[in-house]
Biopython code that builds the backbone (N, CA, C, O; Angstrom):
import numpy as np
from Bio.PDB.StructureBuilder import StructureBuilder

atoms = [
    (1, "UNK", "N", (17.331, -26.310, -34.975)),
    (1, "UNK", "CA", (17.037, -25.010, -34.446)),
    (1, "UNK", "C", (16.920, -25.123, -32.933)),
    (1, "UNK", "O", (16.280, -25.920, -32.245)),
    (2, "UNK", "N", (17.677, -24.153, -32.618)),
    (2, "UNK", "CA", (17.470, -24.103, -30.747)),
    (2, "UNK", "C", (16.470, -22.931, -30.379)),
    (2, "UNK", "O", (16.306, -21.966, -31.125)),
    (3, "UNK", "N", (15.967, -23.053, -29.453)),
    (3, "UNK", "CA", (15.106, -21.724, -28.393)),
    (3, "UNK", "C", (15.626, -21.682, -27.057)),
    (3, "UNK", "O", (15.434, -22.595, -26.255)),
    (4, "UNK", "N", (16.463, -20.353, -26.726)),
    (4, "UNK", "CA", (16.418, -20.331, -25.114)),
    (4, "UNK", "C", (16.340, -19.016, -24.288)),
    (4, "UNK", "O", (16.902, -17.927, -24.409)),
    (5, "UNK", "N", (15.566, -19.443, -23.532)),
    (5, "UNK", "CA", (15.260, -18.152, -22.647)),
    (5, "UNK", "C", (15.411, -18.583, -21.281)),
    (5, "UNK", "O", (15.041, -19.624, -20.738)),
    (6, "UNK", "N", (16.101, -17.458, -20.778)),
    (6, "UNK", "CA", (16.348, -17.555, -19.712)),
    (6, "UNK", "C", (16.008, -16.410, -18.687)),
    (6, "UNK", "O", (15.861, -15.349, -19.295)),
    (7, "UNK", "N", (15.834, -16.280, -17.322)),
    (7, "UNK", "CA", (15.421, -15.690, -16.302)),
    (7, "UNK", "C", (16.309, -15.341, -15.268)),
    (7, "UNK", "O", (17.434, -15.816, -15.419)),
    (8, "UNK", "N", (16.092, -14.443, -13.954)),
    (8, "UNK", "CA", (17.415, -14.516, -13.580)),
    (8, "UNK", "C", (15.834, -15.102, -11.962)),
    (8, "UNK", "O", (14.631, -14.840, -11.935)),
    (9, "UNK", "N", (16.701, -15.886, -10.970)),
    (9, "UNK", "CA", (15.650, -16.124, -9.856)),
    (9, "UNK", "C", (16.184, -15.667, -8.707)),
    (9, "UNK", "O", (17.291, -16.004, -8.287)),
    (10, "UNK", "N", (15.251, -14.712, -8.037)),
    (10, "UNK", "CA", (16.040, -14.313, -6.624)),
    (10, "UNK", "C", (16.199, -15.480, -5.520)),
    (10, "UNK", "O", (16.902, -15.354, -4.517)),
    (11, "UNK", "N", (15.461, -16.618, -5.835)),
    (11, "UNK", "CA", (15.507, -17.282, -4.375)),
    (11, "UNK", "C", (15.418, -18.538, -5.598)),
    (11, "UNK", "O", (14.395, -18.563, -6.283)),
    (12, "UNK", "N", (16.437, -19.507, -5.838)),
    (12, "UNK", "CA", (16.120, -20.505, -6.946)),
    (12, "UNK", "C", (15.804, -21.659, -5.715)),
    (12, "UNK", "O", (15.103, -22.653, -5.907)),
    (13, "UNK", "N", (16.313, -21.399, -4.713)),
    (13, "UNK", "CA", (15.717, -22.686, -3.725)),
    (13, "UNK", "C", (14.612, -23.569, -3.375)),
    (13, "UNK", "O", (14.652, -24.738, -2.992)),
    (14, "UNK", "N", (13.471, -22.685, -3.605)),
    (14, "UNK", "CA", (12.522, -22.979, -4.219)),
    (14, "UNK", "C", (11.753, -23.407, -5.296)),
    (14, "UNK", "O", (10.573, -23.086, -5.435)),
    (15, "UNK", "N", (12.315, -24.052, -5.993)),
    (15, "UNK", "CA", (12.202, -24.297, -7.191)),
    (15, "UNK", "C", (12.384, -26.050, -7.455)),
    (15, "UNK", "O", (13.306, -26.805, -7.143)),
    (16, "UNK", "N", (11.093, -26.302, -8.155)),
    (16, "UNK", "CA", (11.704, -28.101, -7.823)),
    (16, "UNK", "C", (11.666, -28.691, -9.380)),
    (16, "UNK", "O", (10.659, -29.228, -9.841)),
    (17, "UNK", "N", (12.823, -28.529, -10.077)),
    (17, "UNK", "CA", (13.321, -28.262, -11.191)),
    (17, "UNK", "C", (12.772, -29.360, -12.182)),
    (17, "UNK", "O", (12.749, -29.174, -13.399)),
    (18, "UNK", "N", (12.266, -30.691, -11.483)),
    (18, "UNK", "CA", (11.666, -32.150, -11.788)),
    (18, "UNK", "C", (10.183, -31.243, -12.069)),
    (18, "UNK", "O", (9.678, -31.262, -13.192)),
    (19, "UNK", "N", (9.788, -30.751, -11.357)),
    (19, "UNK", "CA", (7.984, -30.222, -11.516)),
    (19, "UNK", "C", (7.643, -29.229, -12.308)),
    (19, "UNK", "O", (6.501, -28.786, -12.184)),
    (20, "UNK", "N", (8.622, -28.590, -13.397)),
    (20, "UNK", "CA", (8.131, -27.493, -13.566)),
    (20, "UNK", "C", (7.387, -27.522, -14.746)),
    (20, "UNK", "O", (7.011, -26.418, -15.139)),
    (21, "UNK", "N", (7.081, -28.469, -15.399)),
    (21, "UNK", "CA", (6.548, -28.689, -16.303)),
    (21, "UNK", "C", (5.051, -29.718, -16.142)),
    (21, "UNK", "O", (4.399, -30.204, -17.066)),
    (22, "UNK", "N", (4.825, -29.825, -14.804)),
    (22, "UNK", "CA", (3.228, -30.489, -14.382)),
    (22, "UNK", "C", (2.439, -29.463, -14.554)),
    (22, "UNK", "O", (2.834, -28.306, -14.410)),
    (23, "UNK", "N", (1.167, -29.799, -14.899)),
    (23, "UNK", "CA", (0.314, -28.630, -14.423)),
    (23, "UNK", "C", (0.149, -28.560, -13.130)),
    (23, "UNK", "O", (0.100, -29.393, -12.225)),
    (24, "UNK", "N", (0.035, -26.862, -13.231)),
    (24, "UNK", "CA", (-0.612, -26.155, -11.992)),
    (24, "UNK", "C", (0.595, -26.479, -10.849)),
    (24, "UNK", "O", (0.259, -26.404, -9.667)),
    (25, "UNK", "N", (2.066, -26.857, -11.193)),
    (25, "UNK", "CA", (2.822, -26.506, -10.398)),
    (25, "UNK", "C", (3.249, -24.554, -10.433)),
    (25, "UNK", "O", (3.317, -23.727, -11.342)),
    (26, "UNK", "N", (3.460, -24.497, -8.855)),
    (26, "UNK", "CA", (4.036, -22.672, -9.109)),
    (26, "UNK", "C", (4.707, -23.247, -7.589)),
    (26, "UNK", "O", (4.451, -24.094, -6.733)),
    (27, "UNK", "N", (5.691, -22.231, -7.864)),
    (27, "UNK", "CA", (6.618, -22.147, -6.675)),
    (27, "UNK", "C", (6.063, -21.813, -4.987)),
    (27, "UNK", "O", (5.295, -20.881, -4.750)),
    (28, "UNK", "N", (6.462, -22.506, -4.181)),
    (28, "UNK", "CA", (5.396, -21.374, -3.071)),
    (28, "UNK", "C", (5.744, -20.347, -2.395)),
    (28, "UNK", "O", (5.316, -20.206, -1.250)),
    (29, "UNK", "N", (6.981, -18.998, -3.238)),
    (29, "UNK", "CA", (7.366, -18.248, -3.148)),
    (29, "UNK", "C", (6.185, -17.045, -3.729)),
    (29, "UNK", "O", (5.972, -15.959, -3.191)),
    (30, "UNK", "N", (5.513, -17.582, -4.966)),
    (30, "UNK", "CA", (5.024, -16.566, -5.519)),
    (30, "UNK", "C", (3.703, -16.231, -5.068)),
    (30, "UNK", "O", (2.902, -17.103, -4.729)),
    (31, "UNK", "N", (3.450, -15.045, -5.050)),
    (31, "UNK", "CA", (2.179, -14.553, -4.714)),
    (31, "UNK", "C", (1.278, -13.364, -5.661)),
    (31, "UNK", "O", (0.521, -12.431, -5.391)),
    (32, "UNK", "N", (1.671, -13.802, -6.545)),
    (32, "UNK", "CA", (1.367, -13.131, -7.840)),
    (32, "UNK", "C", (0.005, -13.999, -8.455)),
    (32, "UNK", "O", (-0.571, -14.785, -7.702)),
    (33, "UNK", "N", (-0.245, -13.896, -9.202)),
    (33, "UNK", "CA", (-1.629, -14.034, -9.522)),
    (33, "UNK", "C", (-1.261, -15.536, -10.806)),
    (33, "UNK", "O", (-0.163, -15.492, -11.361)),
    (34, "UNK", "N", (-1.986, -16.440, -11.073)),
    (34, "UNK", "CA", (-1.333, -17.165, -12.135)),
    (34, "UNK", "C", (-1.624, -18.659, -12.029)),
    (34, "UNK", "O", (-1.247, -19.117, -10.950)),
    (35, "UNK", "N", (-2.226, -19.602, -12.897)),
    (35, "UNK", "CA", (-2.656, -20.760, -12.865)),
    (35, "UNK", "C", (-1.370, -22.118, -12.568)),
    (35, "UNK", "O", (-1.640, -23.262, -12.204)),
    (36, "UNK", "N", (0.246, -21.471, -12.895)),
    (36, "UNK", "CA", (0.993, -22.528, -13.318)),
    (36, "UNK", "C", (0.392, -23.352, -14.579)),
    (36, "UNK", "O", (0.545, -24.533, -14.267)),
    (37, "UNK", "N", (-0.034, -23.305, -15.468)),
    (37, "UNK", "CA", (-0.241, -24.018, -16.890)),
    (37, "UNK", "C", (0.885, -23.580, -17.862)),
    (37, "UNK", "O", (1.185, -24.353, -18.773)),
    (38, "UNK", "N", (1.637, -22.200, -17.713)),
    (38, "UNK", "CA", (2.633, -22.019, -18.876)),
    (38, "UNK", "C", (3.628, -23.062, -19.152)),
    (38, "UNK", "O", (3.835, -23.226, -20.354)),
    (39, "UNK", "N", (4.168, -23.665, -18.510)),
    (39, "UNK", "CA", (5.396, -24.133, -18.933)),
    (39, "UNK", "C", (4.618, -25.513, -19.248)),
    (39, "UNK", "O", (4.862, -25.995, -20.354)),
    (40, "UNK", "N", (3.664, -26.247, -18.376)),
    (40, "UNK", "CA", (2.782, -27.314, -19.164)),
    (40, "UNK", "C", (2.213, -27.243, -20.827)),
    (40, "UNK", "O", (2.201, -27.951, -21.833)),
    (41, "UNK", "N", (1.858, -26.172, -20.464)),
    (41, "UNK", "CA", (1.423, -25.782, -22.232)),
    (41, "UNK", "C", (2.699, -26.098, -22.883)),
    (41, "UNK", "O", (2.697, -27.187, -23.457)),
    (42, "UNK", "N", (3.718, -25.466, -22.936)),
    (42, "UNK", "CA", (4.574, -25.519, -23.568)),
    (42, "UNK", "C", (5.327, -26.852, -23.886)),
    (42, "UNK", "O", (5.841, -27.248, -24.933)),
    (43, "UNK", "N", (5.252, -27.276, -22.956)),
    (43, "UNK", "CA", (5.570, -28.889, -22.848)),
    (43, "UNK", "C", (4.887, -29.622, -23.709)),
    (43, "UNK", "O", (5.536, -30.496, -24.283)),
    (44, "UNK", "N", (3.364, -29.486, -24.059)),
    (44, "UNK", "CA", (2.375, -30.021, -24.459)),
    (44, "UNK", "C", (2.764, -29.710, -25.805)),
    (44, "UNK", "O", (2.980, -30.551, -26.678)),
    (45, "UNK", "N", (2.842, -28.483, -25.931)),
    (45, "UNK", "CA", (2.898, -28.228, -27.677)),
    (45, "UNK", "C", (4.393, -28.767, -28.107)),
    (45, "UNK", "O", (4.477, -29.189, -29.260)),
    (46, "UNK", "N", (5.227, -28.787, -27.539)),
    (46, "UNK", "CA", (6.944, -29.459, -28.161)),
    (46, "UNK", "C", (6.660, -30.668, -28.594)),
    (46, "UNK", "O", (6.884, -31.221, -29.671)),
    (47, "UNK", "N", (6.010, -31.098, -27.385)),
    (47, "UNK", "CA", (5.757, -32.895, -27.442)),
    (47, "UNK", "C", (5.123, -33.492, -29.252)),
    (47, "UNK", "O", (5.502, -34.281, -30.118)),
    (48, "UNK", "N", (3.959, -32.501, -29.031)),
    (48, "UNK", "CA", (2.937, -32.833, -30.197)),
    (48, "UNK", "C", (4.116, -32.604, -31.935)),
    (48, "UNK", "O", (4.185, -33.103, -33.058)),
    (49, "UNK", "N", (4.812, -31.546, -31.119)),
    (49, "UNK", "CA", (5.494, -30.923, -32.761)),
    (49, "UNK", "C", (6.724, -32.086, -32.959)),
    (49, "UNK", "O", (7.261, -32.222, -34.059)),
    (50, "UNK", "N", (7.031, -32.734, -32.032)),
    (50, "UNK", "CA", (8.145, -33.617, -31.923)),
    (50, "UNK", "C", (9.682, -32.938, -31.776)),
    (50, "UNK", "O", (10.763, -33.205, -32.300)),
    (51, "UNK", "N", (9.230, -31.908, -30.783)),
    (51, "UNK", "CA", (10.722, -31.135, -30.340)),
    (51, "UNK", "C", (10.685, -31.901, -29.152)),
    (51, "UNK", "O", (9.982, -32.861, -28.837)),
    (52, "UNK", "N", (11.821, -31.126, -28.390)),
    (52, "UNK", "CA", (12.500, -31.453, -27.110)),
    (52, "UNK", "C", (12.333, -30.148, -26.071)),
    (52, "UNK", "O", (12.340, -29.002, -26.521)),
    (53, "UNK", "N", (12.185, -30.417, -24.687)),
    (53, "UNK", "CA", (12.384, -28.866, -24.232)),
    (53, "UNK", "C", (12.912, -29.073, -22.845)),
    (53, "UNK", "O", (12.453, -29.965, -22.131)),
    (54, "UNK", "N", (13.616, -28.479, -22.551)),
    (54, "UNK", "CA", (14.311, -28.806, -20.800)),
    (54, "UNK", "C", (14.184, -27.351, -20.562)),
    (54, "UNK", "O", (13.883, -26.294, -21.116)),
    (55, "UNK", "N", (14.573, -27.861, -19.451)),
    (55, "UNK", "CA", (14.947, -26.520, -18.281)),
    (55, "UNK", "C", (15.742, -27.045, -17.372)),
    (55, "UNK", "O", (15.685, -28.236, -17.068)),
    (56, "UNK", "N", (16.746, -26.020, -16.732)),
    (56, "UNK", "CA", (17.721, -26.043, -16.180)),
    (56, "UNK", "C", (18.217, -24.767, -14.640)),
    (56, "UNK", "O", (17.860, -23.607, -14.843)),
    (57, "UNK", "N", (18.503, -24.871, -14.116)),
    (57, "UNK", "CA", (18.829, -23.357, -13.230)),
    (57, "UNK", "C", (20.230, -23.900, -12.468)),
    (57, "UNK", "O", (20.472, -24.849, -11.722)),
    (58, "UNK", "N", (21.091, -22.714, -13.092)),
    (58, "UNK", "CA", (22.249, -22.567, -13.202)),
    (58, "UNK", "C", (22.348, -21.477, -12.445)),
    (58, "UNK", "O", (21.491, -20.620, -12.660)),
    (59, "UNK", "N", (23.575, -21.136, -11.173)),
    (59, "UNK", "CA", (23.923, -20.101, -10.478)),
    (59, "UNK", "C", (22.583, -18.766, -10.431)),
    (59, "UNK", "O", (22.934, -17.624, -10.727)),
    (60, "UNK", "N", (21.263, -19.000, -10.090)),
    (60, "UNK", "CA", (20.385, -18.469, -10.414)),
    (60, "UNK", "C", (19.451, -18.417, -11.353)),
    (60, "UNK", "O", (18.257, -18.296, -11.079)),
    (61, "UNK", "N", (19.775, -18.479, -12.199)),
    (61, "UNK", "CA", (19.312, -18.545, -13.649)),
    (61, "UNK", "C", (18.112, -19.719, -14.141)),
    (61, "UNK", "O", (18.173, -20.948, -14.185)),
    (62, "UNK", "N", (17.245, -18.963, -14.409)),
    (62, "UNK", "CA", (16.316, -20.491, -14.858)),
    (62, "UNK", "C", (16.754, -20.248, -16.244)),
    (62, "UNK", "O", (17.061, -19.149, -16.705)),
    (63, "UNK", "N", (16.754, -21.830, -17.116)),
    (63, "UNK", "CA", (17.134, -21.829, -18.653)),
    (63, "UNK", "C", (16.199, -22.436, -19.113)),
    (63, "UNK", "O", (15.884, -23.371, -18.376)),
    (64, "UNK", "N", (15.534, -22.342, -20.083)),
    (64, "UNK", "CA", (14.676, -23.259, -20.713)),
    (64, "UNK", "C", (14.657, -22.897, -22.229)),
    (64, "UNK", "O", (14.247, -21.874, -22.776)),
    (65, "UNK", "N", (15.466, -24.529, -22.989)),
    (65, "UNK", "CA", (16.187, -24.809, -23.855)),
    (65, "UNK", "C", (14.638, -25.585, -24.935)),
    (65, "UNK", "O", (13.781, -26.358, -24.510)),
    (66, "UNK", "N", (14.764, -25.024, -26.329)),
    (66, "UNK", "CA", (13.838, -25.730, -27.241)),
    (66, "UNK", "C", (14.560, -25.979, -27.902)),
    (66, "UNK", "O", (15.591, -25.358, -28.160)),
    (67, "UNK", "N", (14.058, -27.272, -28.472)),
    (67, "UNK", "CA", (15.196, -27.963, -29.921)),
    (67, "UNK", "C", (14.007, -28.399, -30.722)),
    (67, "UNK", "O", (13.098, -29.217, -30.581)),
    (68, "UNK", "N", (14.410, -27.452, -31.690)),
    (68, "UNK", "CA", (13.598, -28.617, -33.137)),
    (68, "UNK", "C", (13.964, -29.891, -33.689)),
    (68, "UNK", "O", (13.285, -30.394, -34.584)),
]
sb = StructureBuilder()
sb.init_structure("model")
sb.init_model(0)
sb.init_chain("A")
sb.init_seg("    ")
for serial, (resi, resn, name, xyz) in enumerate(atoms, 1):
    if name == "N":
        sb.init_residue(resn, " ", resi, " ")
    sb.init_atom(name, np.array(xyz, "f"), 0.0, 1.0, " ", f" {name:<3s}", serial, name[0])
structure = sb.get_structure()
């Protein structure tokens, strides 16, 4: 089974595609309100279930791919 969702990013330059899954990384574009823990969480729970999960950003696009 796959999961993917994807985003579209106005400025992907910012983005340091190795970090996005540390905690309490966030871009230093955003100024929105928000801990950076989502994509850690998520990381955390694949790991435990024994999936896989990447992310990717393609011509804008953030991808982030789950595999059972």
């Amino acid at each position: 089974m796959k999961l993917s969702v994807y985003n579209t990013l106005a400025d992907c330059s910012d983005v340091d595609i190795s970090r996005v899954f540390e905690p309490f990384y966030r871009m230093d574009a955003r100024t929105a309100g928000g801990s950076g823990l989502g994509l850690y969480v998520v990381k955390l729970l694949c790991d435990r279930l024994g999936w896989t999960v990447n992310a990717e950003i393609n011509d804008g696009i953030f991808l982030l791919v789950i595999t059972a």
